[in-house]
C-alpha positions as CSV (number, residue, x, y, z in Angstrom):
1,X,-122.9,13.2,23.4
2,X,-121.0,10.1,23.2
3,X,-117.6,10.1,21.7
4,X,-117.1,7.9,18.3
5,X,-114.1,9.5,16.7
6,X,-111.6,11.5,19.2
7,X,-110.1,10.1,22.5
8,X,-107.4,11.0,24.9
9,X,-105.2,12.3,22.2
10,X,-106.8,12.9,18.9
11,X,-108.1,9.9,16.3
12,X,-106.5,6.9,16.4
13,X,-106.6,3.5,15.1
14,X,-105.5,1.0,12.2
15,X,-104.9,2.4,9.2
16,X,-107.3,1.8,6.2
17,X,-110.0,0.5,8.8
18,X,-112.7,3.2,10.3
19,X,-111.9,5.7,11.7
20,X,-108.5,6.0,10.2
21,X,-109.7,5.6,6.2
22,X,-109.4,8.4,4.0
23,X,-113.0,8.8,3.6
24,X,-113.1,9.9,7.6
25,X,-110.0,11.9,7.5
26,X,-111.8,14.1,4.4
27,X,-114.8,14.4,6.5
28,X,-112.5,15.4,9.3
29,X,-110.7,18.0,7.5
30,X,-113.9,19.5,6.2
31,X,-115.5,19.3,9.9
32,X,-112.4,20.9,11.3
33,X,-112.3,23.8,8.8
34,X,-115.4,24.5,8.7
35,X,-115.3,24.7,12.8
36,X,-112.1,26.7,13.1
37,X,-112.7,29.4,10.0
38,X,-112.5,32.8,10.8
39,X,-114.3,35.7,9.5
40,X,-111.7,38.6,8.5
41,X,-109.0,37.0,6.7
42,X,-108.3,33.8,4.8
43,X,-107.9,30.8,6.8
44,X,-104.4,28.5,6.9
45,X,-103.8,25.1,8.2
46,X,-100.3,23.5,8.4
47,X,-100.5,19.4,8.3
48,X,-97.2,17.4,9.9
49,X,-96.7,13.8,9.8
50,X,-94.5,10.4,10.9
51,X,-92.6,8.4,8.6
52,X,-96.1,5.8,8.0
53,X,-96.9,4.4,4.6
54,X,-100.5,5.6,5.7
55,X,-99.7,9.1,6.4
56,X,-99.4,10.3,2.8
57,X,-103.2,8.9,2.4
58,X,-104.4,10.6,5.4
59,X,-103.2,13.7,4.5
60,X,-103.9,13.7,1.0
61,X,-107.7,13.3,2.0
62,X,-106.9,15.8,4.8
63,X,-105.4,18.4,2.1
64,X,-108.8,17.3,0.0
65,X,-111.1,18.4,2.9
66,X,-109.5,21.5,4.4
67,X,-109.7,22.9,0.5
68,X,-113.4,21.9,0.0
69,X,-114.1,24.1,2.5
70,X,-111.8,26.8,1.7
71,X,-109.3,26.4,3.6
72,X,-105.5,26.9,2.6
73,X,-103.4,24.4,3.2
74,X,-99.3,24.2,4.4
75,X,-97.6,20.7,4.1
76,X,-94.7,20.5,6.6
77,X,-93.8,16.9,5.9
78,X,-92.5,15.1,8.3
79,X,-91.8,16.3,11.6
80,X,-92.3,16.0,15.1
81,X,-95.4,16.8,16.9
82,X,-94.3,19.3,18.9
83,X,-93.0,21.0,15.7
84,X,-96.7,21.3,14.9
85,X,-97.6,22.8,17.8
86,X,-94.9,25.4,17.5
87,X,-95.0,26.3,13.6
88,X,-99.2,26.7,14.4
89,X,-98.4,29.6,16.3
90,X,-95.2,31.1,14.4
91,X,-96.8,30.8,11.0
92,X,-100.5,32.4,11.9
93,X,-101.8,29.2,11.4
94,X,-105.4,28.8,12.6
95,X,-105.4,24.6,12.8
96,X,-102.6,22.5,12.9
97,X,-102.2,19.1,12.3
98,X,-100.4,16.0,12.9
99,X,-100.5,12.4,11.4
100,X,-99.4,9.9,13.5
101,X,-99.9,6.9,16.1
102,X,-97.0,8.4,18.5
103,X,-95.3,4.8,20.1
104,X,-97.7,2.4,17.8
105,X,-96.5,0.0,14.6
106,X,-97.1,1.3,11.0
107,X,-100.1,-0.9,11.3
108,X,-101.6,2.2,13.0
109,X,-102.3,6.0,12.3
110,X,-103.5,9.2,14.1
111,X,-104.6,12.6,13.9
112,X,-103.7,15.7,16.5
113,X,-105.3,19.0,16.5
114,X,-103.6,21.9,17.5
115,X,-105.1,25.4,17.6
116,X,-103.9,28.7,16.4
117,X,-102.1,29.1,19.8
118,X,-100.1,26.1,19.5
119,X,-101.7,23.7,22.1
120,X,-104.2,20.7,21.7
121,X,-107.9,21.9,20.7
122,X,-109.9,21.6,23.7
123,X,-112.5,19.4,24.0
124,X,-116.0,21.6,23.1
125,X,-113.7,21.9,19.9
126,X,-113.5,18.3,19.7
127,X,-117.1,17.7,20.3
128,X,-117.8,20.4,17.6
129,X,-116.1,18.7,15.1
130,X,-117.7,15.4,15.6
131,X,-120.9,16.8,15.1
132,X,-120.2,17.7,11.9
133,X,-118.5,14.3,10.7
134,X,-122.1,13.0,12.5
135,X,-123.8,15.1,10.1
136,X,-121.5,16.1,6.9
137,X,-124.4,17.2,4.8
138,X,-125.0,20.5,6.5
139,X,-121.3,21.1,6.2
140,X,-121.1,24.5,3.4
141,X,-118.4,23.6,0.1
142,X,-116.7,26.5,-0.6
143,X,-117.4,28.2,-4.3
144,X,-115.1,27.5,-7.0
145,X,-113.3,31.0,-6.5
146,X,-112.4,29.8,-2.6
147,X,-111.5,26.6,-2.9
148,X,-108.7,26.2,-0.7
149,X,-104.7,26.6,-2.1
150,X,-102.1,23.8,-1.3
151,X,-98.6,24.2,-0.9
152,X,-95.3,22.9,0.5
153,X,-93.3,24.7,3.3
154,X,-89.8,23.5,2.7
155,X,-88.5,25.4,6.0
156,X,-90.2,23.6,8.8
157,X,-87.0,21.1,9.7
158,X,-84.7,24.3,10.1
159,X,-87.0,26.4,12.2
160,X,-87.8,23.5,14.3
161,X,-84.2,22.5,15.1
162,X,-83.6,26.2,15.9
163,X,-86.9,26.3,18.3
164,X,-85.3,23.6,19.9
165,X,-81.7,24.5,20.4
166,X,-83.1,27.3,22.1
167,X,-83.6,25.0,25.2
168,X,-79.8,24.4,25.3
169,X,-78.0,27.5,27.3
170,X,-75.8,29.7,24.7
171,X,-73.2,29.3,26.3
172,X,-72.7,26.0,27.1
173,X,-71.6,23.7,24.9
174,X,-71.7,19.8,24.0
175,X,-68.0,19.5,22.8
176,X,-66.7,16.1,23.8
177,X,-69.8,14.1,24.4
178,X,-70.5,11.2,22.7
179,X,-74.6,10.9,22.6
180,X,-76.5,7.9,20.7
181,X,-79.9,8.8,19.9
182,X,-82.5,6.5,18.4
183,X,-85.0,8.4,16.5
184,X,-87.5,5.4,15.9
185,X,-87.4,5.5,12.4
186,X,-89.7,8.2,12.6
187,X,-90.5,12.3,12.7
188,X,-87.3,13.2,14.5
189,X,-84.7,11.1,12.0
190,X,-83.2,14.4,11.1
191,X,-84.2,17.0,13.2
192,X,-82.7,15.4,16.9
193,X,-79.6,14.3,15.2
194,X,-79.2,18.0,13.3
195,X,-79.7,19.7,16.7
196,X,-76.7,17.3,18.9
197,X,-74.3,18.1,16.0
198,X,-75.0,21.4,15.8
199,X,-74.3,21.8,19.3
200,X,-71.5,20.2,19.5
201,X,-71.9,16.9,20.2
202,X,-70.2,13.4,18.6
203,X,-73.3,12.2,17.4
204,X,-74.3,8.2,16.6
205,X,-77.6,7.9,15.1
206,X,-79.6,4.9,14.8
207,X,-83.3,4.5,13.9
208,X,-82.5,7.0,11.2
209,X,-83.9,4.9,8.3
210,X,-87.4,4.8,7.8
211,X,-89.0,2.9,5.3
212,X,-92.8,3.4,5.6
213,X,-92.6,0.4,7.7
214,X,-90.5,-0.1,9.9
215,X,-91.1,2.7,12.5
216,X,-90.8,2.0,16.3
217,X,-89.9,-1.8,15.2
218,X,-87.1,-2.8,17.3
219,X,-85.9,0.7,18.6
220,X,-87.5,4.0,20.1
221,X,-88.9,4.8,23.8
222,X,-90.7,1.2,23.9
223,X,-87.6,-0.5,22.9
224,X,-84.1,0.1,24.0
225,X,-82.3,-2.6,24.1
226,X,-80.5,-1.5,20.6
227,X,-79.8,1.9,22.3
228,X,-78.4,0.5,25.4
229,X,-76.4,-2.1,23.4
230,X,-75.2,0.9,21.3
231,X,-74.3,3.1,24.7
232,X,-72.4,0.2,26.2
233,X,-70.7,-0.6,23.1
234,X,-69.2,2.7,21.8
235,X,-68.7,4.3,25.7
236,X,-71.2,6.7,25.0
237,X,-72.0,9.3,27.8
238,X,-75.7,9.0,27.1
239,X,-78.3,7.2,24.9
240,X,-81.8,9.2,24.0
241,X,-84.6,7.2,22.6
242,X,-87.3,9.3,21.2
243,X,-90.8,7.7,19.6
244,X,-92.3,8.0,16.6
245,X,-93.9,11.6,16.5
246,X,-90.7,13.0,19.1
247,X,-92.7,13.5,21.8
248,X,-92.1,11.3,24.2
249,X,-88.1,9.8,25.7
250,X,-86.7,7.6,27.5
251,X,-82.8,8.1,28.3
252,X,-79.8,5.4,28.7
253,X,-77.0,6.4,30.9
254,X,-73.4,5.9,30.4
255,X,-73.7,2.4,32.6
256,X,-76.8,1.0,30.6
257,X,-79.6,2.3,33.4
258,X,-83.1,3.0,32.0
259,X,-84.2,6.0,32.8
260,X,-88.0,6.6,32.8
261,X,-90.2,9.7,32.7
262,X,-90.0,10.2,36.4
263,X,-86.3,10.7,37.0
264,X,-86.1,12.9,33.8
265,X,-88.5,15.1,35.0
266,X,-87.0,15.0,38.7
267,X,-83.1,15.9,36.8
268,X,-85.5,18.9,35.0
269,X,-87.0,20.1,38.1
270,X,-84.0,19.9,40.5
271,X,-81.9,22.6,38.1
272,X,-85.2,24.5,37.4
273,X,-85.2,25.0,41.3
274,X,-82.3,25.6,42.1
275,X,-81.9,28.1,39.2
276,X,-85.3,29.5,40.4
277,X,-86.8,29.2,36.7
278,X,-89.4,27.2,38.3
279,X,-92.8,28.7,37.7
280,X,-96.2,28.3,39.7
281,X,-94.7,26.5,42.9
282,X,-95.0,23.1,41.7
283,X,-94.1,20.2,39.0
284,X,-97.6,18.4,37.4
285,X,-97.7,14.6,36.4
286,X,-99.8,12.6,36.3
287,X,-101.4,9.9,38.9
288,X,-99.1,7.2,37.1
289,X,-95.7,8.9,38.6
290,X,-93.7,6.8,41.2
291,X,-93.9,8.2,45.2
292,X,-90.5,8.4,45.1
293,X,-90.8,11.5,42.9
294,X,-93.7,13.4,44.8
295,X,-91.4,12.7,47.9
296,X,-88.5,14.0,45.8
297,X,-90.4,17.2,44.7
298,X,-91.9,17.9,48.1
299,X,-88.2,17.4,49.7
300,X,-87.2,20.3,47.8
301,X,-89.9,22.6,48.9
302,X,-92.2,21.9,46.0
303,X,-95.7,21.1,45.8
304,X,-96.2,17.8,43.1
305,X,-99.7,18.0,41.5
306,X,-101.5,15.0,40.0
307,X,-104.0,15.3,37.4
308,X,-105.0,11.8,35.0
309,X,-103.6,9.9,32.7
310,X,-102.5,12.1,29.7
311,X,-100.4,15.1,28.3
312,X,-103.8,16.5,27.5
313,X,-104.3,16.6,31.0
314,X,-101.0,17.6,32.4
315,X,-100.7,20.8,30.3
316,X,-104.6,21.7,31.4
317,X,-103.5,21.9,34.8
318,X,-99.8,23.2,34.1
319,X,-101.5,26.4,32.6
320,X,-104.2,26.8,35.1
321,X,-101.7,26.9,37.6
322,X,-99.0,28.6,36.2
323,X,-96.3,26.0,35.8
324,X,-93.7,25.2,33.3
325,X,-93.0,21.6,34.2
326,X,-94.8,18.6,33.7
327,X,-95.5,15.6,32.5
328,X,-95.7,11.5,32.6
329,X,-93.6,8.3,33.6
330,X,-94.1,7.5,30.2
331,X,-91.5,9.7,28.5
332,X,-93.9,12.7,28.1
333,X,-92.3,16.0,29.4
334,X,-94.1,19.2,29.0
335,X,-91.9,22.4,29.0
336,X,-93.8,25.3,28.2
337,X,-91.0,28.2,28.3
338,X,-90.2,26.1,24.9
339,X,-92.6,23.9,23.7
340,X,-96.6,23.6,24.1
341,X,-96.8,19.8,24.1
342,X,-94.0,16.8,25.3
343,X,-90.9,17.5,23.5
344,X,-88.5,14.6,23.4
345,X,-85.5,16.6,21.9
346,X,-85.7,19.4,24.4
347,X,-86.1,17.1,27.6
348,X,-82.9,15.6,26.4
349,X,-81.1,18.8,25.8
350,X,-82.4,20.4,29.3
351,X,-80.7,16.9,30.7
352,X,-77.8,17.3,28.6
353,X,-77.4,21.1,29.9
354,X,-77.2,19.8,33.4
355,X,-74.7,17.4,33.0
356,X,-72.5,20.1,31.4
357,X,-73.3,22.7,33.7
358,X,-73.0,20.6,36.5
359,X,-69.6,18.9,35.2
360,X,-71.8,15.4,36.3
361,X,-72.3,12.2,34.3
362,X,-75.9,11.4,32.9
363,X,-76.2,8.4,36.0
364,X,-75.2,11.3,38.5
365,X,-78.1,13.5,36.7
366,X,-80.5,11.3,37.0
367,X,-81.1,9.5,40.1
368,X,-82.4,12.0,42.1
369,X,-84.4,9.6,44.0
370,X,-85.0,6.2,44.5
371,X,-87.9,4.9,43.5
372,X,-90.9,3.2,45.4
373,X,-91.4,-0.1,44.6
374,X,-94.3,-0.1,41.7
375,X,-96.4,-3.0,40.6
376,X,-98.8,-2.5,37.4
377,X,-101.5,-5.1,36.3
378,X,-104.0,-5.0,33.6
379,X,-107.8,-7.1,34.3
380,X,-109.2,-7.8,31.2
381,X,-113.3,-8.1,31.7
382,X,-116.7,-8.6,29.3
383,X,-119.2,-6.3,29.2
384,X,-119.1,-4.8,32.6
385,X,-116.3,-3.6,34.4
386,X,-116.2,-5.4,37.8
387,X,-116.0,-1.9,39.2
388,X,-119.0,-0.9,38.8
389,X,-119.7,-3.6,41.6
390,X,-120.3,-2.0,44.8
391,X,-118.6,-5.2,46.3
392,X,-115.6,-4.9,44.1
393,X,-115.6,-1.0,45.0
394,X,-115.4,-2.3,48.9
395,X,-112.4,-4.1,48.0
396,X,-111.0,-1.8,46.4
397,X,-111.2,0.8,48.7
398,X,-110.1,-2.0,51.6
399,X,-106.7,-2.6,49.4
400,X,-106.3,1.1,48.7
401,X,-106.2,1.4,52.9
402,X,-104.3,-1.5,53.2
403,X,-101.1,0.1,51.2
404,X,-101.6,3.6,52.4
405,X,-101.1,2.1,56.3
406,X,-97.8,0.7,55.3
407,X,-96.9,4.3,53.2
408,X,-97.8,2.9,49.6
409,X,-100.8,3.9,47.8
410,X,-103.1,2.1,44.9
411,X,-104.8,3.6,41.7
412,X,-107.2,1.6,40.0
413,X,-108.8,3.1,36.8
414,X,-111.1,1.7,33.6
415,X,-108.7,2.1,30.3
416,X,-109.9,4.8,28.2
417,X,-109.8,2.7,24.8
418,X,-109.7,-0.9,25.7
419,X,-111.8,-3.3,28.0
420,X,-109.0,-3.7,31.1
421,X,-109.1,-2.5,34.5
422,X,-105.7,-1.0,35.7
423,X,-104.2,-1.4,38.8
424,X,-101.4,0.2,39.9
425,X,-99.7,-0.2,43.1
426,X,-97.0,1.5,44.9
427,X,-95.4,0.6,48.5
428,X,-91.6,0.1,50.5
429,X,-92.6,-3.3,51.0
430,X,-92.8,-5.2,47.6
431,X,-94.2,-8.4,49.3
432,X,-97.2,-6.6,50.9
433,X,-97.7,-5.0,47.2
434,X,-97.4,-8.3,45.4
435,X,-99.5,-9.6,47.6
436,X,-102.4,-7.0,47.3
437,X,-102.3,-6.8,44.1
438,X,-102.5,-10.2,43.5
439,X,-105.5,-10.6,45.6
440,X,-107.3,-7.7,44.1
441,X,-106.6,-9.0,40.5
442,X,-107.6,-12.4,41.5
443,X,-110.9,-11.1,42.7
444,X,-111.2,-9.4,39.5
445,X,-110.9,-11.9,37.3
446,X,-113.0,-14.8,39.1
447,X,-116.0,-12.1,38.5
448,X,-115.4,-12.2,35.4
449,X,-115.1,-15.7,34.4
450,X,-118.7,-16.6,37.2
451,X,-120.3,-13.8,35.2
């Protein structure tokens, strides 16, 4: 079955347009109670959300589904989506919920689905739902006597901040660093700020003002030029951007460095190891992560798994294996001894417990290697991907050997949600990678415009 409604992370799209209207998200909350109910006891749901204008209509047609079917219903507010994933499990819920487009405008809106045990639904959950929202008349109202009940829990924002310090050593402390952190004007305005202060730390917030909006709009993980300003400017020891939902980060040092996914998860995994807390013999990210990392990883005695692009992904193949370490270039770290998703605020307090452990400034932290030249470049294309060319899939696979003789490698992949082939290139010598990638693109794009 094809999917409409659910892609690599939930529902997404613009808000007030299908398939992020009201009308779908009732369907959807009917769908998904009526495909999660259990027999034996009555059923809960908890819903979360960003700071959007647009989230209080999705979940008010959320709340009006869930309770058609009989479903009660927990309203969190807002909070960060891996608070949703943690509350699921700690509160006996038996769906969880969150509202929100993660790194997009206000212009756009989401919905997550977490299961009872904490983590993403799986996918034959997915595909169950959507054949109910393909066909809502067979879906069963509850009586009058069941409908569901709604109320507010006021203690989500304390529990969460106390999950979370827990990823910060007891006895350490952050007494005497100064630590900016950008909260995107969205889920996290309160809860990452909270959690510095309360251990110790001189805290300067910004992105702590959200409006409805104005989340992600000139701050956060895709934008931190006001956070390195901010760093530079008040001599901070380290700058954390989180985005909207909290999930993702992206760190400043002390000198104004970005620092991406990659080298946050390297800082992670080198004090994981050498504390031997590391579980399943390896780290998992995804096929997006820089060589300089696998080398990094391997160098250390390591194995570095790859899966695809996704947290989705990432966490699949962290559990099958075993491991508690994972995640994405992107700003997406997955640490399952404390959270069941990416968890901004607890990658940065694992980073912040290594520089105080370790007496070493955040640009000592993390550069634990140096990374491999990278080239990334989006083909946009009609109807038909020019991969599905068995030409074009000779060239590719010539340019794939062509960087893997001089120690580089090449990914090329169809986007999940738009109409773009991705390259992605990596090698030592830039020029050679410039050049291939070039070429390749070029190629691309004259097929498109002849066909």
């Amino acid at each position: 079955m094809s999917r409409r409604f659910f892609g690599t992370d939930g529902i997404r799209g613009r808000a007030n347009e299908w398939p992020m209207t009201a009308e779908v998200a009732m369907a959807l909350g009917m769908a998904a109670g009526t495909v999660f109910k259990r027999d034996g006891h009555r059923q809960k749901v908890i819903i979360g959300k960003d700071t959007r204008r647009s989230g209080y209509m999705i979940e008010f047609a959320l709340v009006s589904g869930f309770t058609a079917v009989g479903m009660d219903v927990r309203i969190i507010g807002p909070i960060p989506t891996p608070a949703v994933g943690l509350l699921s499990r700690s509160l006996r819920a038996d769906l969880g919920v969150m509202i929100s487009a993660s790194h997009n405008g206000y212009e756009d809106n989401g919905i997550k689905l977490f299961g009872a045990d904490g983590f993403k639904i799986s996918d034959a959950e997915e595909r169950a739902i959507e054949e109910l929202l393909d066909d809502t008349g067979s879906i069963r109202r509850a009586a009058p006597d069941q409908v569901g009940q709604v109320k507010s829990f006021g203690d989500s924002i304390g529990r969460y901040v106390e999950f979370a310090k827990g990823a910060f050593p007891r006895h350490l402390s952050l007494d005497g660093l100064r630590v900016v952190v950008d909260c995107a004007n969205g889920a996290a305005y309160k809860t990452a700020p909270w959690a510095l202060y309360e251990l110790g730390a001189e805290v300067v917030e910004i992105g702590v003002d959200p409006d409805g909006m104005n989340i992600n709009k000139g701050c956060g993980s895709t934008n931190v030029t006001l956070l390195r300003d901010t760093v530079l400017e008040r001599r901070a020891d380290i700058g954390i951007a989180l985005d909207g939902d909290a999930d993702r980060i992206i760190i400043v040092d002390e000198k104004g460095t970005i620092v991406d996914g990659d080298q946050i998860i390297a800082a992670i995994a080198n004090g994981m190891i050498d504390d031997q807390t590391l579980t399943g013999g390896g780290v998992v990210t995804t096929i997006m992560s820089n060589l300089g990392l696998e080398r990094f990883i391997e160098s250390k005695g390591v194995t570095l798994h790859r899966t695809g692009v996704g947290d989705r992904q990432v966490v699949a193949r962290m559990r099958a294996d075993g491991c508690n370490l994972g995640g994405e270039q992107s700003g997406h770290v997955v640490l399952l001894d404390y959270a069941t998703t990416g968890d901004g605020l607890v990658s940065a307090l694992r980073v912040l417990a290594a520089m105080v452990a370790r007496d070493r400034k955040a640009s000592e932290v993390l550069s634990m290697f140096e990374p491999v030249p990278q080239l990334l470049k989006n083909v946009r294309y009609g109807k038909v991907s020019p991969l599905a060319d068995p030409a074009m899939q000779a060239r590719v696979s010539a340019a794939e050997d062509r960087l893997a003789a001089a120690g580089g490698r090449l990914v090329v992949r169809t986007s999940g949600t738009e109409p773009l082939v991705r390259l992605m290139g990596e090698a030592p010598d830039a020029t050679l990678l410039e050049t291939v990638i070039a070429e390749l693109a070029e190629e691309m794009s004259g097929r498109r415009m002849a066909g």
